[in-house]
C-alpha positions as CSV (number, residue, x, y, z in Angstrom):
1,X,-0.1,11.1,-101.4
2,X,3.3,9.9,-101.1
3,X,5.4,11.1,-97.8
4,X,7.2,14.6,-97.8
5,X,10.9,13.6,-97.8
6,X,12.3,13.2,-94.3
7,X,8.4,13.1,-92.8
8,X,8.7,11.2,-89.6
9,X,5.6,12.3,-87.9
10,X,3.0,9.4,-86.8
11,X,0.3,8.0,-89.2
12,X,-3.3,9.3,-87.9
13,X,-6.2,7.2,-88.7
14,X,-10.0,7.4,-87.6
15,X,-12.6,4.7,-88.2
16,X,-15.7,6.2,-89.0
17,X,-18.7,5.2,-86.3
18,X,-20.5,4.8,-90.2
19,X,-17.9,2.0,-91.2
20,X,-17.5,-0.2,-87.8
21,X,-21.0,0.2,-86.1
22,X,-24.6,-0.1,-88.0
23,X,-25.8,3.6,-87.1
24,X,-29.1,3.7,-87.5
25,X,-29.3,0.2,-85.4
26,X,-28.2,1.1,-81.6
27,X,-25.4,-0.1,-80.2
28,X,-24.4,-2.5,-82.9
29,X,-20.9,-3.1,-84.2
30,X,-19.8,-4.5,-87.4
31,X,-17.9,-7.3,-86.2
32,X,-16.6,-8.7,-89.4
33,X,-15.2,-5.3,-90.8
34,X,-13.8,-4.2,-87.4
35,X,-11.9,-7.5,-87.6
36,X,-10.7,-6.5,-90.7
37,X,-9.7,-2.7,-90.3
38,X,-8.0,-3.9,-87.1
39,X,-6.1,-6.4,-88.9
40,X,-5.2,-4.0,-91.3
41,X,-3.9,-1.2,-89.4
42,X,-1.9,-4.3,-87.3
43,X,-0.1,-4.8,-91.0
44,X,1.7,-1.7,-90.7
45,X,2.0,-1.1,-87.0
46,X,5.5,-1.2,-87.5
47,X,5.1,2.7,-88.4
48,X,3.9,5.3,-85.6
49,X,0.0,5.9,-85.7
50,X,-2.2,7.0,-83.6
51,X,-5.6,5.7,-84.4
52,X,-9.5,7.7,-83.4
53,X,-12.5,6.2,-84.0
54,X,-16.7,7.5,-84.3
55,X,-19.2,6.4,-82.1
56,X,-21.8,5.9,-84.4
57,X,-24.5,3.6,-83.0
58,X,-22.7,3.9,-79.8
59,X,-23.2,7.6,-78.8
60,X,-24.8,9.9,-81.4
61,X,-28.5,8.5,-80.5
62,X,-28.1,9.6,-76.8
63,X,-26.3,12.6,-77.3
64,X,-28.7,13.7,-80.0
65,X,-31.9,12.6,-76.7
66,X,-30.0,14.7,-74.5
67,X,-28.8,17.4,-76.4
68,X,-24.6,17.4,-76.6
69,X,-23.7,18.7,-79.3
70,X,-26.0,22.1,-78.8
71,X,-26.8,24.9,-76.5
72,X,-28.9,23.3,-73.0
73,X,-32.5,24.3,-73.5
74,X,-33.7,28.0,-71.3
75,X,-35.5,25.0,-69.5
76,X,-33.2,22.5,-69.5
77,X,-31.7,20.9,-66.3
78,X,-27.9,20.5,-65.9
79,X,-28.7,17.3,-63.9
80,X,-30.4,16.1,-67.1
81,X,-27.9,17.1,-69.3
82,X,-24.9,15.6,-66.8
83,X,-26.9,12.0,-66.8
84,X,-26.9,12.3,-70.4
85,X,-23.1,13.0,-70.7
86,X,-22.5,10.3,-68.1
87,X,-24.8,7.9,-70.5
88,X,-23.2,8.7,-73.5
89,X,-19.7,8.6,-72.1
90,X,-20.7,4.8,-70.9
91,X,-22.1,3.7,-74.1
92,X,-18.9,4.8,-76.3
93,X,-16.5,3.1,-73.7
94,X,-18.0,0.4,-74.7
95,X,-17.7,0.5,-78.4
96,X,-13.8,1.3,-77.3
97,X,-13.5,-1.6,-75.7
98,X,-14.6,-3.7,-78.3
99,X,-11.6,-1.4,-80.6
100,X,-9.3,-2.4,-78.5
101,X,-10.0,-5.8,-78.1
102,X,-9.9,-6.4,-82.2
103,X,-6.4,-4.5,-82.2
104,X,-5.0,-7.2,-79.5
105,X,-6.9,-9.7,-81.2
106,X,-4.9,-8.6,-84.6
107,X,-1.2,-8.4,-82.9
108,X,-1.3,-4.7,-82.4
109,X,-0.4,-2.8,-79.3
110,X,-3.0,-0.2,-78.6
111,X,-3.1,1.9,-75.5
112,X,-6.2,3.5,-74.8
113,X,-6.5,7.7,-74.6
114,X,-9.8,8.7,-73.5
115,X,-9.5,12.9,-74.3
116,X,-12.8,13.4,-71.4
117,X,-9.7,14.1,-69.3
118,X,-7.7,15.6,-71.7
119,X,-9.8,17.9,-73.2
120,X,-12.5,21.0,-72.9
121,X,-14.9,23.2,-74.7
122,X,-16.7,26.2,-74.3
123,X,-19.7,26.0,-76.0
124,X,-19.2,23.3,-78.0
125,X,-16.1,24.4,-79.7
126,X,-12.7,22.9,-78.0
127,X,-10.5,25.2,-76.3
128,X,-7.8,23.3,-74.8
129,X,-6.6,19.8,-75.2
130,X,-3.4,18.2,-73.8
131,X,-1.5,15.8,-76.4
132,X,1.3,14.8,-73.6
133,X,-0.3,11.6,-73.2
134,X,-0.4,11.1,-77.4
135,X,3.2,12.0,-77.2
136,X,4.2,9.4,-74.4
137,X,2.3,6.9,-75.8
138,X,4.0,7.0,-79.2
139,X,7.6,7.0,-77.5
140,X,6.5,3.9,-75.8
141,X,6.1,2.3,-79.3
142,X,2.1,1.3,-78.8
143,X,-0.4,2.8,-80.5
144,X,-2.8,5.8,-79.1
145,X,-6.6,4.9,-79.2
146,X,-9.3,7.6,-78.3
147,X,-12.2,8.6,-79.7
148,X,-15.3,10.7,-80.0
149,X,-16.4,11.7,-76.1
150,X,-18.3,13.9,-74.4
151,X,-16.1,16.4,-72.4
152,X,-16.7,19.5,-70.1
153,X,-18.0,22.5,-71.4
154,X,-17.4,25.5,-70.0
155,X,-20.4,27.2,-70.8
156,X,-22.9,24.3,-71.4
157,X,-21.5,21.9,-68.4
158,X,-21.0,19.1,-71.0
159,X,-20.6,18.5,-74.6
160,X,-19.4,16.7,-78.0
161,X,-15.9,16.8,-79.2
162,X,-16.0,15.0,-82.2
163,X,-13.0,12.0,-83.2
164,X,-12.4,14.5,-86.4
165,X,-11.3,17.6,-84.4
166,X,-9.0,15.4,-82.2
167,X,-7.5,14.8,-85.4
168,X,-7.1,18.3,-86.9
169,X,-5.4,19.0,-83.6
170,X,-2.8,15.2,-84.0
171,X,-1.8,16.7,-87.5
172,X,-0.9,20.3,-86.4
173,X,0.9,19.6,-82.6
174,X,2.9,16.0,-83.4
175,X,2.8,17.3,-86.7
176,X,1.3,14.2,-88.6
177,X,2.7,12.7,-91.7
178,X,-0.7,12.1,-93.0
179,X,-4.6,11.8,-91.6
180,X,-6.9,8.6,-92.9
181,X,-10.7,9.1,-92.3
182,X,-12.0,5.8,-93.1
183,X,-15.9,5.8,-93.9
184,X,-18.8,3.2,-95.1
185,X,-18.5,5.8,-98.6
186,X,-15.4,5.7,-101.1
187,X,-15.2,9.3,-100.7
188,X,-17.1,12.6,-100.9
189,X,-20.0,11.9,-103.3
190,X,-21.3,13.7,-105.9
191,X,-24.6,14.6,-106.6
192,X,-25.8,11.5,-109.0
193,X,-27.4,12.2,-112.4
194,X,-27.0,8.6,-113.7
195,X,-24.1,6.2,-114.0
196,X,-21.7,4.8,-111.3
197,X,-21.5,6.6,-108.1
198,X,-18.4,9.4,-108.1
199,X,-16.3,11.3,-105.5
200,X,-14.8,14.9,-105.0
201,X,-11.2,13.4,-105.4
202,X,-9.4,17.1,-104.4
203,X,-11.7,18.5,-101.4
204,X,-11.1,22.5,-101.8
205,X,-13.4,25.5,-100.8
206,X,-15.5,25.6,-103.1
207,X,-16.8,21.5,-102.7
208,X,-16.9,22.3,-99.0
209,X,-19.3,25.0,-99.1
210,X,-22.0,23.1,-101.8
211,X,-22.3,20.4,-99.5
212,X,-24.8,20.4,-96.2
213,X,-23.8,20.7,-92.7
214,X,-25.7,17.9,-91.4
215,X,-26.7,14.7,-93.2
216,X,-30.1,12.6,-92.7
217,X,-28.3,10.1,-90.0
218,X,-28.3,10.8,-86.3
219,X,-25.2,12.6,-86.7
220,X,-24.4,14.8,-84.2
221,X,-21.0,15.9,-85.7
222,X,-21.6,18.2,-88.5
223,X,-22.1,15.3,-91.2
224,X,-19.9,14.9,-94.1
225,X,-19.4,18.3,-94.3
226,X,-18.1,18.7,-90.8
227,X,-15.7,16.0,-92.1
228,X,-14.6,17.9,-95.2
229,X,-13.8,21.2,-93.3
230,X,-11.7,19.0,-91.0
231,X,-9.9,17.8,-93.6
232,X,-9.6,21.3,-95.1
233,X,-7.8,22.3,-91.8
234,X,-5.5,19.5,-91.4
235,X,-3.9,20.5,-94.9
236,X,-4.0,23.9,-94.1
237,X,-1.6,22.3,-91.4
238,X,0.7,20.8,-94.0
239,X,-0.9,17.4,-93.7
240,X,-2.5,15.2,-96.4
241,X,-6.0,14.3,-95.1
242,X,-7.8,12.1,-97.0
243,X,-11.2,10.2,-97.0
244,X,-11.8,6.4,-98.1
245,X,-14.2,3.3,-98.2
246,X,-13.6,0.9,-95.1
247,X,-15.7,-1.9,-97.3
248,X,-13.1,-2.7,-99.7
249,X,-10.3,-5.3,-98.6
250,X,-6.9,-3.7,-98.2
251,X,-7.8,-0.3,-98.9
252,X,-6.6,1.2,-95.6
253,X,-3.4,-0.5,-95.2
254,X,-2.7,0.8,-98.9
255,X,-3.2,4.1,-97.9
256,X,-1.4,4.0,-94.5
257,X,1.7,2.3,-97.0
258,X,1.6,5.3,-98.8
259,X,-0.3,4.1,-102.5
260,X,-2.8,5.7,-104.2
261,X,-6.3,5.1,-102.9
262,X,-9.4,5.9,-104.5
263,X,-10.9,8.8,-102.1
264,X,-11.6,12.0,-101.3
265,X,-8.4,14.1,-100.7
266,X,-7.8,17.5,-99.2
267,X,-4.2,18.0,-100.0
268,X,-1.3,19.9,-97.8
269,X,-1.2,23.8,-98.3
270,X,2.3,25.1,-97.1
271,X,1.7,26.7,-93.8
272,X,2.0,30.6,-94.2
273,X,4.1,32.9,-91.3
274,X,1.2,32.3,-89.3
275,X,1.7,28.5,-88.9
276,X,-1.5,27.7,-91.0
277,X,-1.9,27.1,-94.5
278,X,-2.2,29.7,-97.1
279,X,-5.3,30.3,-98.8
């Protein structure tokens, strides 16, 4: 985990919708850990990071009503679909807000990114995104704050680009020195046969494929195994990418110093001639 030697790229974390808003309860926040997170990523603002977050409770239920992160219905009306994305787009700016607000609250200095602007996909899949404003942001000594959004679509007029795939694409432009996906689970669980809970501590092909694409939440992001091929392409960037518990005190700012943490960690792959990592 520790930093290649002369690393300089920025620290990426993203809070999980799953650790700082109740999911399943809509458009609820968990205040007391938010304070927390925010105070710990304050700790070491000293260092460049950019910093994602989910939506969670915020914006998976409505864009799982209107349909985001999937093909419009033969049916389907794009004025439907566009009042969803306008919807959804309100109810995550809210959850940023409150973000932001805990960073200021903890003596950070975050500048807010919303990617809607930035970004766009053609049929759910991103096809362009502009890090400039990452870039300017960083050189400015505050720290970038986006998150999960709905953006256009070429194909399908609107749809989801996920907080996780902003991040594979922070860890192969700035490059990154190192990706933190902070969750409400220590890690990538195992399947449980009695005992303590445990975690896939080195995420490689192999655990990727045996786990499912969506889990049982209203997850509109591919589930934890969205979130394990993400972190299988940020080290195929050259960047550690790890995943960790957001309920234990101090964990994160461990992490972002540089310690071991308990986790979930897809390690860097030198990148082969064509800029991505070997197999």
């Amino acid at each position: 985990m520790e930093s290649a030697p002369g690393s300089v790229g920025p620290l990426v974390v993203k809070l999980g919708g799953s650790v700082i808003t109740r999911k399943r309860e809509a458009e609820r926040v968990r205040p007391k850990i938010l304070r927390r997170l925010s105070e710990e990523v304050s700790s070491v603002a000293d260092t460049p990071m950019v910093l994602l977050h989910g939506a969670g409770s915020f914006g998976h239920p409505g864009a799982r009503k209107f349909g985001l992160a999937r093909p419009p219905e033969p049916e389907g009306s794009p004025a439907r679909r566009s009042r969803g994305a306008a919807i959804v787009s309100a109810e995550v700016r809210r959850l940023h807000l409150l973000v932001l607000r805990e960073l200021v609250r903890a003596g950070a200095a975050p500048w807010s990114i919303p990617v809607a602007n930035h970004a766009r996909n053609r049929e759910g899949r991103l096809v362009s995104i502009d890090l400039a404003p990452f870039r300017a942001a960083l050189e400015r000594s505050v720290i970038p704050v986006s998150f999960g959004d709905v953006v256009p679509d070429d194909a399908w007029g609107w749809s989801i680009l996920s907080a996780d795939t902003i991040a594979v694409e922070l860890a192969r432009e700035l490059p990154a020195r190192r990706v933190v996906f902070v969750s409400d689970v220590p890690g990538i669980l195992r399947a449980r046969t009695g005992g303590k809970p445990s975690v896939f501590e080195d995420v490689s092909d192999a655990v990727v494929e045996g786990l499912r694409r969506v889990g049982s939440g209203p997850d509109v992001t591919g589930g934890i195994r969205g979130k394990a091929e993400a972190m299988r392409a940020i080290a195929a960037t050259g960047v550690d990418a790890g995943l960790i518990s957001g309920l234990k005190d101090g964990e994160l700012s461990r992490a972002l110093r540089g310690e071991f943490v308990y986790g979930s960690w897809a390690h860097a792959r030198p990148p082969g001639p064509s800029g991505r990592g070997g197999n």
